[in-house]
C-alpha positions in Angstrom: 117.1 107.1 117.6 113.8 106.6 116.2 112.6 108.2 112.8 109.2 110.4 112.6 107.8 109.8 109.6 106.8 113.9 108.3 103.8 114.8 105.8 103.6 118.2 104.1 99.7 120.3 105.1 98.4 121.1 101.1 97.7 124.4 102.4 100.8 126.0 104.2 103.3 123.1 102.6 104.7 123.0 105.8 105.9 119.4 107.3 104.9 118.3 110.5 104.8 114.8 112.3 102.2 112.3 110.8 100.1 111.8 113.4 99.1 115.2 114.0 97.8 115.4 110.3 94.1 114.5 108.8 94.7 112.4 106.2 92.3 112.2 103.7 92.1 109.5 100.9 91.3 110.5 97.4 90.7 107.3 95.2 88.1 106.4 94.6 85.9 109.4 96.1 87.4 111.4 98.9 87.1 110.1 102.3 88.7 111.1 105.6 91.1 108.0 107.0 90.9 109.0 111.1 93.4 105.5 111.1 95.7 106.6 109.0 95.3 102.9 107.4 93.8 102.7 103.5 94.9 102.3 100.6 95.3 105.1 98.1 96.7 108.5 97.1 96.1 111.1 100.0 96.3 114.6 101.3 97.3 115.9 104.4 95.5 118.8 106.6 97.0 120.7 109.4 94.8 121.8 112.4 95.0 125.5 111.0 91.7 126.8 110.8 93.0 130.3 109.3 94.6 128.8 106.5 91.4 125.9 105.8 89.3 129.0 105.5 91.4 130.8 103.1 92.2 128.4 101.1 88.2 127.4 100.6 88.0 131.3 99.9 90.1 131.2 97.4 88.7 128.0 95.9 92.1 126.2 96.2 90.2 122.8 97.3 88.1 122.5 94.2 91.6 120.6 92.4 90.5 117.2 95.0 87.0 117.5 94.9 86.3 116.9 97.9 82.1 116.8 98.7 81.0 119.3 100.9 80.3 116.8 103.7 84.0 116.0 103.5 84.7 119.7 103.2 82.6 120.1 107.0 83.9 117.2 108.6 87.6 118.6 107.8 86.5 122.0 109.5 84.7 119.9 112.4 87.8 118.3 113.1 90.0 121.3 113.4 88.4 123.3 115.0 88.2 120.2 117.6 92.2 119.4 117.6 94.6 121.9 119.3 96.5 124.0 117.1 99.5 123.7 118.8 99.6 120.2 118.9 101.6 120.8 115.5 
């Protein structure tokens, strides 16, 4: 039986398999790691456009400073993927 390695979404702390996740690398400034391969300290993003929207409502991005190109290419990218790919 082979494992599936599981990452938690920062916005509905939910788990779900790493592939289906946007990873984004915050050291040194935040970049978005399409791979899945650098080195560093990362978040993980869900393609849940709901929750991406309410959580820049409520300013609850601000803690990883992320740039607002960052910011756009995160929304750009779910809105692309299939929600229920998750």
């Amino acid at each position: 039986m082979r494992i599936i390695p599981q990452r938690m979404d920062v916005l509905t702390r939910k788990s779900h398999p790493k592939q289906s996740l946007l990873r984004v690398v915050l050291s040194p400034a935040p970049r978005i790691d399409y791979a899945q391969d650098q080195l560093g300290r990362a978040i993980y993003f869900a393609p849940d456009l709901a929750a991406f929207e309410l959580a820049l409502k409520k300013g609850r991005l601000r803690r990883y400073g992320l740039s607002e190109e960052t910011i756009a290419e995160i929304r750009q990218w779910i809105k692309n993927t299939d929600s229920s790919a998750c």
